[in-house]
C-alpha positions as CSV (number, residue, x, y, z in Angstrom):
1,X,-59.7,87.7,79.5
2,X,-59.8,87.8,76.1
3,X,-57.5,85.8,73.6
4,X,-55.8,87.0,70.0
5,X,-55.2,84.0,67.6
6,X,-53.3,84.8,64.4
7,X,-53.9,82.5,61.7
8,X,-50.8,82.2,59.2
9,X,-52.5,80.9,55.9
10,X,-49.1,80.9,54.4
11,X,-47.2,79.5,51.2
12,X,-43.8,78.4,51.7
13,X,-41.2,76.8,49.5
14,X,-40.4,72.9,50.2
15,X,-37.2,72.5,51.3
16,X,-36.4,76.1,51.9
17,X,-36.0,76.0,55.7
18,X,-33.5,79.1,55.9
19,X,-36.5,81.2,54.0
20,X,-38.9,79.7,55.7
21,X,-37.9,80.6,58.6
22,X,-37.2,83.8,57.4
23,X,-41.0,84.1,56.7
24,X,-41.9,82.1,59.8
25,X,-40.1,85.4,62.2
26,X,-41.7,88.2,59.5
27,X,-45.0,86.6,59.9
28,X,-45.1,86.3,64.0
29,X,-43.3,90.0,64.5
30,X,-46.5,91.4,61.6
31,X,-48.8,89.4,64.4
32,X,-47.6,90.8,67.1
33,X,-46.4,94.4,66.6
34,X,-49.7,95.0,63.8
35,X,-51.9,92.6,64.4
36,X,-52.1,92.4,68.3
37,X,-52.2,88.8,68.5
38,X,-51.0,86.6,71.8
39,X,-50.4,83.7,69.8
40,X,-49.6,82.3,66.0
41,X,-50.3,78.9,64.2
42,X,-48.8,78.1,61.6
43,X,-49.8,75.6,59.4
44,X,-48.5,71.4,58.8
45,X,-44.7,71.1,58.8
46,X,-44.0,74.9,58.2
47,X,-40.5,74.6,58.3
48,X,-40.2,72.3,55.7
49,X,-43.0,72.9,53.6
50,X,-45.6,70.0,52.6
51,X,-45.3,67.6,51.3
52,X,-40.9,67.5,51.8
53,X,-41.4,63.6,50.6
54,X,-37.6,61.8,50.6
55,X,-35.9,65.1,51.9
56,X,-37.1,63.5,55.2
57,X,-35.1,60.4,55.0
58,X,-32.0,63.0,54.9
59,X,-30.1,63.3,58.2
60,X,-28.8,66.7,57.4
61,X,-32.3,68.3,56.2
62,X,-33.8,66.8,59.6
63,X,-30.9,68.1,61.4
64,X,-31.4,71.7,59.8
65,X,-35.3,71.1,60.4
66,X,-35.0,71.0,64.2
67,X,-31.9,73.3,64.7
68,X,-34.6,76.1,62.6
69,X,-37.0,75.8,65.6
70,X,-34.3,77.1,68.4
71,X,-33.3,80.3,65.6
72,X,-36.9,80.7,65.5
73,X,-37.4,81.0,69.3
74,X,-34.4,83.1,69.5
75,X,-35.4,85.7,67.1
76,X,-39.1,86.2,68.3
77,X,-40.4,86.8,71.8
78,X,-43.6,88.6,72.8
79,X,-45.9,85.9,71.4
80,X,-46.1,82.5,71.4
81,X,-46.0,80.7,68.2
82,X,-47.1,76.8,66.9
83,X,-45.3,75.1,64.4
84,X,-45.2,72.0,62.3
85,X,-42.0,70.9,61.8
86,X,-40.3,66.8,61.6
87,X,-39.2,66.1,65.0
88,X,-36.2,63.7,65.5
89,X,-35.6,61.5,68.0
90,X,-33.3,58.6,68.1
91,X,-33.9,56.7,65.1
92,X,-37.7,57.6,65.1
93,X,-39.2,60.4,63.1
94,X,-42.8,62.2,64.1
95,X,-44.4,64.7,61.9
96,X,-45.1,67.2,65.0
97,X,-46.1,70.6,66.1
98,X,-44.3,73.1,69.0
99,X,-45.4,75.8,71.0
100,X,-42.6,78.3,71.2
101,X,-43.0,81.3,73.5
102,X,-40.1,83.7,75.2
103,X,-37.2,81.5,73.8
104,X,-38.8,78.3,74.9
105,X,-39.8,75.1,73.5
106,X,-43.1,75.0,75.9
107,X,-45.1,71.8,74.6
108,X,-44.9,69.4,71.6
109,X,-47.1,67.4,69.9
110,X,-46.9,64.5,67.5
111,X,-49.1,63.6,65.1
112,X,-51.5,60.5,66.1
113,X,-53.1,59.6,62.9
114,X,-50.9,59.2,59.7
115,X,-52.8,58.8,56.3
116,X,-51.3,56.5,53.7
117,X,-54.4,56.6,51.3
118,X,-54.5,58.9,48.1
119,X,-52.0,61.3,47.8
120,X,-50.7,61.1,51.5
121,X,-47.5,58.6,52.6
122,X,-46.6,59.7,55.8
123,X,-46.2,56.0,57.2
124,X,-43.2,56.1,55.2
125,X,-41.5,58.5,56.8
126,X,-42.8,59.1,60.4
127,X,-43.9,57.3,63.6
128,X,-47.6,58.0,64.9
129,X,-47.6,59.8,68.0
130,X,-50.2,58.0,70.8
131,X,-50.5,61.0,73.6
132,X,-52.5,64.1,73.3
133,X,-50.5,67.4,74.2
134,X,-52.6,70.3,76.1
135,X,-50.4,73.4,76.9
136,X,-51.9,76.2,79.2
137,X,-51.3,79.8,78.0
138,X,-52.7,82.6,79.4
139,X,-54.8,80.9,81.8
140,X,-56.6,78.6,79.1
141,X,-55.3,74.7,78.5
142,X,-54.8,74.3,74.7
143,X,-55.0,71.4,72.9
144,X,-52.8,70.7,69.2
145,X,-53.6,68.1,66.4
146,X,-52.3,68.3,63.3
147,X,-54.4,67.8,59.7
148,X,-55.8,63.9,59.7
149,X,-56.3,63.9,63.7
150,X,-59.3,65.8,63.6
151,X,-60.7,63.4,60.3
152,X,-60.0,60.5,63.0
153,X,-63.2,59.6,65.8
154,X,-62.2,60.0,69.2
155,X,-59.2,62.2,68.9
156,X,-60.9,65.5,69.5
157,X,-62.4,63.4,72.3
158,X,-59.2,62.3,73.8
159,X,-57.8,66.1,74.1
160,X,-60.5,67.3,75.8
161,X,-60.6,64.8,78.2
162,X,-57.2,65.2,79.2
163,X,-58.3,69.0,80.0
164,X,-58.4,70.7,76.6
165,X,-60.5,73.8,76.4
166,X,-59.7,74.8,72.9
167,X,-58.1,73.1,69.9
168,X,-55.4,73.7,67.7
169,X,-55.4,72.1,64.5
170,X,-52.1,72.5,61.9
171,X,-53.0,71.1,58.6
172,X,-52.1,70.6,55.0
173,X,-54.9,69.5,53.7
174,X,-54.9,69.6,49.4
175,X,-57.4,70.9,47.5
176,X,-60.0,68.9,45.2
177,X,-63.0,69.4,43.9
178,X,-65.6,69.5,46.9
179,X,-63.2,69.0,49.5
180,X,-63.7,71.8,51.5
181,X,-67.1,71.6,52.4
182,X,-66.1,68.0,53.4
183,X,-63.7,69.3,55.3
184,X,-66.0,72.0,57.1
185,X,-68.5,69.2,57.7
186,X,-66.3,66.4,59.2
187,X,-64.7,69.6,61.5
188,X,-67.6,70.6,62.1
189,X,-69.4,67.5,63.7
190,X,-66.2,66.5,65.4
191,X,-66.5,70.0,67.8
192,X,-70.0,69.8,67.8
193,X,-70.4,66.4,69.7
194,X,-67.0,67.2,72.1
195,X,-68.3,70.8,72.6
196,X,-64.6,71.7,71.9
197,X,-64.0,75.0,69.9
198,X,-60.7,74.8,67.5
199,X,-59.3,76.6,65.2
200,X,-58.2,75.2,61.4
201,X,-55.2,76.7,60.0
202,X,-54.6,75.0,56.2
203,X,-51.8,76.1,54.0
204,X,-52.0,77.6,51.1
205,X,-49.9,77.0,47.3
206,X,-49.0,75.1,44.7
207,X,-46.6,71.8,45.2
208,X,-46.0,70.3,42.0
209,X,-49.4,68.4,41.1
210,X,-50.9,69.1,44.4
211,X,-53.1,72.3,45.6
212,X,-53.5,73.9,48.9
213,X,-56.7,75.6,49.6
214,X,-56.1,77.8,52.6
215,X,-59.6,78.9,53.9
216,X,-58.8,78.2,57.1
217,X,-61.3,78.8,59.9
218,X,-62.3,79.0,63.5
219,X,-65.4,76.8,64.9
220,X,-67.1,77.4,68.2
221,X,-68.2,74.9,70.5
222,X,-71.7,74.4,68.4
223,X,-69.7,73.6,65.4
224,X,-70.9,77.0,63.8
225,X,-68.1,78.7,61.8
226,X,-67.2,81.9,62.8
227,X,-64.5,82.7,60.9
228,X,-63.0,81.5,57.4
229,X,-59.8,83.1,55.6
230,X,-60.0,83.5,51.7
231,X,-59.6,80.3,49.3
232,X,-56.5,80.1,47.2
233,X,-54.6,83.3,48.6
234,X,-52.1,83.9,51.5
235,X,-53.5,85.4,54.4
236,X,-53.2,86.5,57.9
237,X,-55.6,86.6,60.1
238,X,-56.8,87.7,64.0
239,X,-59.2,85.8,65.5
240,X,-60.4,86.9,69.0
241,X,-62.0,84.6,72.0
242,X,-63.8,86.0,74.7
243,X,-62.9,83.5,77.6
244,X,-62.7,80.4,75.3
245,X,-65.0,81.0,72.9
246,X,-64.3,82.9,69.4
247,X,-65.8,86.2,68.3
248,X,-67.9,85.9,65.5
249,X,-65.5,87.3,62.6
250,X,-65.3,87.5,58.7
251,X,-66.1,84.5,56.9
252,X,-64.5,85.0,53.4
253,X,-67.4,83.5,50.3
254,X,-66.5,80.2,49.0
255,X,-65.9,79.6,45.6
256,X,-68.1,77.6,43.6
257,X,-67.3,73.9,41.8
258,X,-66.6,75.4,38.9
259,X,-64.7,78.7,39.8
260,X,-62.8,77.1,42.7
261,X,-61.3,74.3,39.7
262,X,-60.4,77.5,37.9
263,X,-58.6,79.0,40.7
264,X,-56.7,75.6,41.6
265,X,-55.3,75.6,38.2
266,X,-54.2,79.2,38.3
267,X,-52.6,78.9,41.4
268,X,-50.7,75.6,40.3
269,X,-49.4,77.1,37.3
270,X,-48.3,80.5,39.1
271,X,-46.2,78.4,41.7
272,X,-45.1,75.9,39.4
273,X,-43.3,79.1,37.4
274,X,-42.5,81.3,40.4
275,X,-40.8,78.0,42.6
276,X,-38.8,76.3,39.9
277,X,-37.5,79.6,38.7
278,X,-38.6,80.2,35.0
279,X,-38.8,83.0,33.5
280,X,-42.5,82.3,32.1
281,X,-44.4,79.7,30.5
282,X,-44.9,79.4,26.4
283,X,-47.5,76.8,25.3
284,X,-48.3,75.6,21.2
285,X,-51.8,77.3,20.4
286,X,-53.7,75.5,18.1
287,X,-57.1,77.2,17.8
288,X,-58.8,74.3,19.8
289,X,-60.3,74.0,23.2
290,X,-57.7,72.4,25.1
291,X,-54.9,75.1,24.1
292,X,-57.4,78.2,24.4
293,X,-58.3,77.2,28.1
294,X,-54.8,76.9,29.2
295,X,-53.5,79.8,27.5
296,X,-55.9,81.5,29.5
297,X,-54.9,79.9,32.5
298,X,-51.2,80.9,32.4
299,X,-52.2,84.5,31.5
300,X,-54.4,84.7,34.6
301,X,-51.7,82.8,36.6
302,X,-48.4,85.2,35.2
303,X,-49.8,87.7,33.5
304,X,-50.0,88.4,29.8
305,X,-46.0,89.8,29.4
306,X,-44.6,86.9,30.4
307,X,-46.4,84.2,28.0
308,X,-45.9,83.2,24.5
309,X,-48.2,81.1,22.1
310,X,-46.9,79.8,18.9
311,X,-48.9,78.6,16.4
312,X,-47.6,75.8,14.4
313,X,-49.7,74.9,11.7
314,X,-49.3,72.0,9.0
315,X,-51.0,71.2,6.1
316,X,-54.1,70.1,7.7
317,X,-54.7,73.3,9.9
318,X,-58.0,74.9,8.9
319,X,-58.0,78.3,7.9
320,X,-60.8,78.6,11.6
321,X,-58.3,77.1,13.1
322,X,-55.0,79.5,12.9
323,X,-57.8,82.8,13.0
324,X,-59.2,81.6,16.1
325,X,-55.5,80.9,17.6
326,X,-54.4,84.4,16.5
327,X,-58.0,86.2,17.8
328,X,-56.9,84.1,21.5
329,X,-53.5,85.4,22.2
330,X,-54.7,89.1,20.5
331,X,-58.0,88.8,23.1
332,X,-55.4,88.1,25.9
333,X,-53.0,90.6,25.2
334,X,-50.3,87.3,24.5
335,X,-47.4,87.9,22.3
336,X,-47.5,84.7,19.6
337,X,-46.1,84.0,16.3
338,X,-46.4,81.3,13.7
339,X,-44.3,78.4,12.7
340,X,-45.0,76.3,10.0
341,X,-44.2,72.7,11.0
342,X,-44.6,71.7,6.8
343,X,-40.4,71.5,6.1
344,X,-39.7,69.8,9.3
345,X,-42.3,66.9,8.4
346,X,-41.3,66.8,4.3
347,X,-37.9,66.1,5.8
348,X,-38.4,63.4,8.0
349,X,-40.8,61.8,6.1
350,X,-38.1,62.4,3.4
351,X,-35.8,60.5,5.5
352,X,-38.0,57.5,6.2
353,X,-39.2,56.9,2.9
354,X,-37.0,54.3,1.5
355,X,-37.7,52.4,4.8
356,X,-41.3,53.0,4.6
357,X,-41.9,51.9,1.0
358,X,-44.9,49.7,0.7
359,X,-46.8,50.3,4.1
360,X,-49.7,52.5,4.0
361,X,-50.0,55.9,6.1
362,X,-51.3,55.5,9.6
363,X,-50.8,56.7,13.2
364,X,-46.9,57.0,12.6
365,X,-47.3,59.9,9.9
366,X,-49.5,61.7,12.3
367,X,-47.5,61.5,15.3
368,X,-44.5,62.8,12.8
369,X,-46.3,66.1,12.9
370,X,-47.0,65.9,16.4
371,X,-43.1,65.7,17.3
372,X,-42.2,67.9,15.0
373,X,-44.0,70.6,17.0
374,X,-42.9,69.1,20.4
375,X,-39.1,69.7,19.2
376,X,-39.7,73.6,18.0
377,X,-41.5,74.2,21.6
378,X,-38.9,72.6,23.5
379,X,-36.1,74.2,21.7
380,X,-38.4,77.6,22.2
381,X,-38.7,76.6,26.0
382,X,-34.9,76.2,26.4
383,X,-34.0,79.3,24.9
384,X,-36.1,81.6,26.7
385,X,-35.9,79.8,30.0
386,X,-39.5,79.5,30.0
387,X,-42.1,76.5,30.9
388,X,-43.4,74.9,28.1
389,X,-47.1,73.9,29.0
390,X,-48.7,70.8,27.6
391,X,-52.2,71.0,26.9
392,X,-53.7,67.6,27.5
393,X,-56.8,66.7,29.2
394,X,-57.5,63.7,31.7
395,X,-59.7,62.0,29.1
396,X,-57.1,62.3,26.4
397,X,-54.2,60.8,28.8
398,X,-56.4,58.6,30.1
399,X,-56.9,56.5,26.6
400,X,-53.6,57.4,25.3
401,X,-55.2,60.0,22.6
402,X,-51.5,62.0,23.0
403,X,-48.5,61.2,21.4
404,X,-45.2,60.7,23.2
405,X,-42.7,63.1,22.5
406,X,-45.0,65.3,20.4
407,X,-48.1,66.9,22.4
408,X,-47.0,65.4,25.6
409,X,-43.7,66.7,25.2
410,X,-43.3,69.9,28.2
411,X,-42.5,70.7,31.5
412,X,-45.7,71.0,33.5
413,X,-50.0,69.6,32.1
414,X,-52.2,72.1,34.0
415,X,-55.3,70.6,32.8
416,X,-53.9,67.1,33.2
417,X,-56.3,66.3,35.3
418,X,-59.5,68.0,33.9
419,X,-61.9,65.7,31.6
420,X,-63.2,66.9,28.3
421,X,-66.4,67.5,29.1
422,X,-64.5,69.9,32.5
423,X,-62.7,71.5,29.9
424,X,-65.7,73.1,28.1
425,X,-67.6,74.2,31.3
426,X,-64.3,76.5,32.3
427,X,-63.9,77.7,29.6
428,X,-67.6,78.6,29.5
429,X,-66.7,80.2,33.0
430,X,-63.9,82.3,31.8
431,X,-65.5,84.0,29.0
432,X,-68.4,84.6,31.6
433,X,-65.5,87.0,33.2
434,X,-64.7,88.2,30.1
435,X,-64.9,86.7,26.4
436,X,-61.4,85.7,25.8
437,X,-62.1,82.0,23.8
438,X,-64.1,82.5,20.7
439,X,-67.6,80.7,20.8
440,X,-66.8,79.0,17.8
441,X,-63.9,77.4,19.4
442,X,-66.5,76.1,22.5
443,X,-69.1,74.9,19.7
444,X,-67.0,72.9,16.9
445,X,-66.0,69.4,17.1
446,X,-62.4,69.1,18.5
447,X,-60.1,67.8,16.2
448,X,-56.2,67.0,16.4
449,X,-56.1,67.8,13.0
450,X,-53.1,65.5,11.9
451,X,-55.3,64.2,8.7
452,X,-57.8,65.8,6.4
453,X,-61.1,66.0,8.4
454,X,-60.0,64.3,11.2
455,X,-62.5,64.7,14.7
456,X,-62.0,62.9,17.8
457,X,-65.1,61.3,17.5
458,X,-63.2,59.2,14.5
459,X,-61.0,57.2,17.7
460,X,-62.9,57.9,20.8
461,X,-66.6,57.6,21.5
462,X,-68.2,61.2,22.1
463,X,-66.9,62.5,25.2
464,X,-70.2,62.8,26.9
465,X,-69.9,58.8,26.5
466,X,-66.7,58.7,27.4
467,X,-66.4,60.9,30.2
468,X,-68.5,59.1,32.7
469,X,-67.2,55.9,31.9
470,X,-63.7,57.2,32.8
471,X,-64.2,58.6,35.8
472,X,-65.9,55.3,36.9
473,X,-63.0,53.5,36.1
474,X,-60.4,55.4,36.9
475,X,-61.9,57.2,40.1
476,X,-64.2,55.0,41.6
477,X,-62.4,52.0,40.8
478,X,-65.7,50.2,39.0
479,X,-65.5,47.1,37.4
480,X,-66.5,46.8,33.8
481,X,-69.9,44.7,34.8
482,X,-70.8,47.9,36.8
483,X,-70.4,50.5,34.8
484,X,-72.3,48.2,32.1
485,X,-75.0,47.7,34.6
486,X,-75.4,52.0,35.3
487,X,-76.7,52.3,31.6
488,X,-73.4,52.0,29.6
489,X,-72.9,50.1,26.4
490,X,-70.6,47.1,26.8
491,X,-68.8,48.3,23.3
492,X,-68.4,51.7,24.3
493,X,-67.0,50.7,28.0
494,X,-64.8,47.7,26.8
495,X,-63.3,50.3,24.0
496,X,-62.1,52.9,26.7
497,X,-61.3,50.1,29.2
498,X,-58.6,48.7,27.1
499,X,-57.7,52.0,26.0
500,X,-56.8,52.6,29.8
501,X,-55.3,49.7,30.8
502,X,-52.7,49.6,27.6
503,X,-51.4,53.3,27.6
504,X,-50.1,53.4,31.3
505,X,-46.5,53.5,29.9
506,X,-47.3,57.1,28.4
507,X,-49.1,58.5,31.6
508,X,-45.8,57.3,33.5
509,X,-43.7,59.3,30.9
510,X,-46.1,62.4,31.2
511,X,-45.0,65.5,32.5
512,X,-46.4,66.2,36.1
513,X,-50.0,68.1,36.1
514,X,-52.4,69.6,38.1
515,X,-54.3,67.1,40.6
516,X,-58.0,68.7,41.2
517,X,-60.3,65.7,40.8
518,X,-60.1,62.9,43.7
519,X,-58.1,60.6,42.5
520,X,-55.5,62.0,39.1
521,X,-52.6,60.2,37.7
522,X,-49.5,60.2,39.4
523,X,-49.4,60.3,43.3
524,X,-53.0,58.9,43.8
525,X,-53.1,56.1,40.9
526,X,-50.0,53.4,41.1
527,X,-50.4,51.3,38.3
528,X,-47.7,48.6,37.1
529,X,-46.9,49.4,33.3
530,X,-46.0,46.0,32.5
531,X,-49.6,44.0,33.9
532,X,-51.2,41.4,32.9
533,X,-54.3,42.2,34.3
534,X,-57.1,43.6,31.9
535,X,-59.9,45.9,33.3
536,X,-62.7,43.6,30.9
């Protein structure tokens, strides 16, 4: 007999549990009156979206939570369906998954291994489960986990000895840089030695800094895939076993490293817009590399109609400079025009000169520019309703090379987490679809341009220096004397070390970007702001 699995690769709206439910019933009727299917999973905690975070300590969005699951079962009948959702009982809280078929909870299933490492805190909200949950339907017993179980020894294991012939898996598993073939791997392996086929549903979307991947997929008892949805796009899918084995299906391409970082950030700027409600995103364009890659970004992500650039030159803007900026947003088909930041500065420094009399010019001047042109973009973005995007990179807000209130000022950093050195080799990428970032901006020296002939290279070592060094620090969590001993100069590492460690208070006051790296600021990387610790 055979078997029709619909895989719901969806992207739901935290919080939203009356639309999500609403999507939940469109999703299973498509399934069953289109699609054919028997049976539906659905993805980690589908009725409140991933990660809900402190909406789970409140008694009213848990109540709503587990009253959704009997609407659910009302409304749909003539296919069973599997659900996350946070299951209540007593005073205990268990991130867990039901099977609901012809207006019945049928089995339910709570979550055995809870991660607390990187990004993920479920210990603070739920209780591990510590009993596997196999369901027969249709003649077959069916197995559930949910996301980290299946990353755990033993737990695959445990299912099938208590009967299991096929797995379920619900997951919301976040996307960076390399983690789906990790994924695939570790899955893979874990069927292969319990002989155990299962199918992998991941969700899909944007969730403030964090990305989910989709390309869910089905593995048979060898640990050979047999089926994988598309990366990065909302899908659903049939899968069909013959007995309890799949059908060898469509396997959808994998992205590469580089194209796969590009479509992370697109999707995480698209949902940031479309689930917070604006009504576009505007960004400052300043003829550099940073600015050209996420202009390009957002235009990808919203399309061209419903971005703005501005320039906003001073009087250190090269003439390359403001061509370039204009020859980006005409290449993209972005509506842009040009303020000049000149009278704002001349009257504030006009103001501070009597104070300022007899100290020289330094980093205070410069930043004056800077926040000049954070106020006319913020004053932009509140008129319009739009997002403004910042367009700092990890290495920059890593050693503090932004200034508060100016550059940093904005609503959402989509390249927040993307080193210099990333930032060139994307761009690269998206002129290889089409030219839209002029090679001159790729090949000169980046500058802030806040003093005549200024280059990074004046403050920071070169980024090919600094880049490494960063991510060893920052990522991998190296001491100094290591990252000395793998070939670095103890100048160049103690310079970006201390550079780290004393701008923490600005990456705290950041506006929340894109995580695609393993470890970005924000969730993954807790640091104390007032420390006395020093990294050398």
């Amino acid at each position: 007999m055979t078997l029709k699995i619909a895989l719901a690769q969806t992207n739901f709206l935290v919080g939203n549990i009356a639309a999500n439910v609403d999507n939940i019933v469109k999703a299973a009727i498509h399934a069953r009156d289109d699609l054919g299917a028997d049976m539906i999973v659905f993805p980690e905690l589908t009725v409140t979206g991933y990660p809900a975070e402190d909406l789970l300590f409140r008694s009213d969005f848990i109540t709503a939570a587990n009253n959704a699951l009997y609407q659910i079962a009302d409304r749909v009948a003539g296919i069973a369906l599997v659900i996350g959702f946070p299951e209540r009982e007593d005073d205990k809280l268990y991130n867990s998954a039901a099977v609901l078929h012809q207006g019945a909870i049928v089995a339910c299933y709570r979550k055995r291994a809870l991660p607390n490492y990187g990004v993920f805190d479920e210990q603070r909200y739920f209780t591990a489960g510590d009993q596997p949950c196999v369901f027969e339907f249709n003649g077959r017993f069916i197995g559930l986990t949910i996301c980290e179980d299946v990353w755990r020894t033993g737990i695959i294991e445990d299912n099938k000895q208590a009967g299991a012939e096929l797995l379920l898996t619900l997951n919301a598993s976040p996307f960076n840089s390399g983690k789906i073939h990790q994924r695939e791997d570790i899955v893979c392996r874990q069927v292969k030695a319990a002989q155990l086929p299962l199918v992998y549903v991941n969700q899909v979307g944007g969730q403030d800094e964090l990305i989910f991947d989709g390309a869910s997929f089905v593995v048979n008892a060898d640990g050979d895939i047999v089926f994988r949805a598309a990366e990065f796009k909302e899908q659903l899918s049939v899968v069909e076993f013959d007995g309890n084995q799949p059908i060898k299906s469509t396997c959808a391409p994998l992205y590469n490293q580089i194209s796969s970082e590009y479509q992370a950030l697109v999707l995480g700027i698209k949902d940031y817009v479309r689930k917070n409600g604006f009504q576009g995103a505007i960004l400052g364009l300043s003829g550099g590399i940073d600015s050209a890659l996420v202009l390009a970004l957002a235009v990808d992500a919203l399309g061209a109609d419903k971005v703005e650039a501005v320039l906003l030159p001073s009087r250190y803007t090269q003439d390359m400079s403001n061509e370039d900026a204009v020859l980006e947003a005409q290449l993209l088909g972005v509506h842009y025009h040009s303020i000049p930041i000149e009278p704002a500065v001349k009257a504030f420094t006009g103001m501070l000169a009597d104070i300022f009399v007899g100290t020289a010019k330094d980093a205070t001047e410069e930043n004056i520019q800077a926040r000049c042109r954070g106020v006319v973009l913020m004053a932009l973005s509140n008129k319009q309703g739009k997002l403004l995007l910042t367009t700092g990179n990890k290495s920059e807000m890593s050693v503090g090379y932004a200034t508060l209130y100016g550059d940093m000022s904005g609503g959402f950093a989509p390249i927040k987490d993307v080193p210099k050195l990333l930032v060139y080799q994307l761009a690269c990428y998206r002129n290889s679809i089409s030219q839209v970032i002029p090679e001159r901006v790729i090949t000169r020296p980046p500058s802030a341009e806040l003093a005549p002939d200024q280059i990074d290279a004046d403050s920071l070592p070169p980024y090919d220096v600094l880049d490494p060094i960063l991510e060893r620090y920052i990522e991998k969590d190296q001491a100094a004397d290591e990252i000395i001993a793998a070939g670095f100069s103890r100048a160049d590492v103690a310079r970006a070390i201390s550079l780290v460690d004393r701008n923490e208070y600005k990456r705290r006051q950041s506006p929340p970007g894109i995580r695609i790296t393993e470890r970005a600021f924000g969730r993954d990387r807790r640091y104390p702001i007032t420390s006395g610790y020093k990294g050398i």
